[in-house]
C-alpha positions as a printed NumPy array, in Angstrom:
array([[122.367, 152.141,  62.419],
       [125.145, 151.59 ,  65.064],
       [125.234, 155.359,  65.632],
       [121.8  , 155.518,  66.316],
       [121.929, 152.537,  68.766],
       [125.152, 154.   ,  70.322],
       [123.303, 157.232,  70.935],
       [119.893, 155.422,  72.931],
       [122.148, 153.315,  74.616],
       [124.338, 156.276,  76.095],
       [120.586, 157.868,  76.865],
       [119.864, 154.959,  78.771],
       [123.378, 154.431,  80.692],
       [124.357, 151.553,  78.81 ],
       [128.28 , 151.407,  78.379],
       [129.361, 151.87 ,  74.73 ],
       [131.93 , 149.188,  74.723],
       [129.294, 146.81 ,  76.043],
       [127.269, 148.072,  72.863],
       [130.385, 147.55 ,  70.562],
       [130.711, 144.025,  71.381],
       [126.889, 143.083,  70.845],
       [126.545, 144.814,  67.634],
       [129.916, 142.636,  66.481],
       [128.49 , 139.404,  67.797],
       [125.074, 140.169,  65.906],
       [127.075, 140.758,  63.213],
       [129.308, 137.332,  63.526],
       [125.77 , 135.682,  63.993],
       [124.322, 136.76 ,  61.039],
       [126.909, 135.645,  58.246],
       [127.142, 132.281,  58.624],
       [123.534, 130.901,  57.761],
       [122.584, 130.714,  54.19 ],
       [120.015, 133.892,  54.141],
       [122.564, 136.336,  54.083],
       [125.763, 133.84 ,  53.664],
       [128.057, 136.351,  51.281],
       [131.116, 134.78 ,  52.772],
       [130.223, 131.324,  52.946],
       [129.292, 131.607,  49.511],
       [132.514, 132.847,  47.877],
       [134.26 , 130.72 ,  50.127],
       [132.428, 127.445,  49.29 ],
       [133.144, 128.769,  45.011],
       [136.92 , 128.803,  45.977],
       [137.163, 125.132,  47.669],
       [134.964, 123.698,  44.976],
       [132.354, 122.598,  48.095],
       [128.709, 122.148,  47.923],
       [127.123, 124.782,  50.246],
       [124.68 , 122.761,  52.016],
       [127.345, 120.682,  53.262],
       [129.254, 123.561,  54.333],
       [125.989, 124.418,  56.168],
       [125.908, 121.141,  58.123],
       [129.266, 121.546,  60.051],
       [128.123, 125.623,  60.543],
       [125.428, 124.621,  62.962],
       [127.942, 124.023,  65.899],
       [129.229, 127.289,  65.132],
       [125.827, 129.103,  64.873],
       [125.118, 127.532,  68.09 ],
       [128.004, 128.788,  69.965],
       [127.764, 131.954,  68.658],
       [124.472, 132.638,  70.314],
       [125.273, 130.968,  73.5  ],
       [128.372, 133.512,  73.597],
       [125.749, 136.492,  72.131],
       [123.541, 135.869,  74.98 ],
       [126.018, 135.614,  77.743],
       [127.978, 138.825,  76.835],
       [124.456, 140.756,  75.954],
       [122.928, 139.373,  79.72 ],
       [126.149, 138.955,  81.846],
       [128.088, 142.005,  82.2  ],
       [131.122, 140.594,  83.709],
       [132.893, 138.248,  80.654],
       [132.325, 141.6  ,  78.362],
       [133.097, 144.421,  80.317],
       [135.305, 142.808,  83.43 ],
       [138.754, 143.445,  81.86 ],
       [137.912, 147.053,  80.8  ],
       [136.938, 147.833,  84.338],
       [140.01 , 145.852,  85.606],
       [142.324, 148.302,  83.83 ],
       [140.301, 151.644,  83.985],
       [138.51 , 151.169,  86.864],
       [134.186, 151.151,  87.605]])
């Protein structure tokens, strides 16, 4: 799918590495709630924890990892600022 997105986003002018770093966010957004949850699964077997309570104390997590989703995805500087300070605009 990434190659795909990779390939309309260069069609469009959108900068790869911009691209790179939503697609891992999405990604780091989308384990931690109990649909998909494969990690916080085998990690809650291993500590012997109940997984709902895991899920309580993931919601401040969740939450800041869309708050930092949408301000790379809407503010270009924080993501791409220190590429184009060493290569250049």
């Amino acid at each position: 799918m990434v190659s795909v997105l990779l390939r309309l986003a260069k069609a469009v002018g959108v900068d790869p590495i911009h691209v790179a770093i939503s697609v891992t966010l999405n990604l780091a957004v989308g384990q931690p709630p109990p649909p998909v949850a494969s990690v916080m699964m085998v990690s809650c077997s291993f500590a012997k924890v109940n997984i709902w309570e895991a899920c309580k104390l993931n919601v401040y997590l969740g939450i800041s990892l869309v708050f930092v989703l949408l301000l790379m995805t809407y503010v270009g500087i924080p993501s791409l600022g220190l590429v184009d300070m060493i290569y250049g605009p």
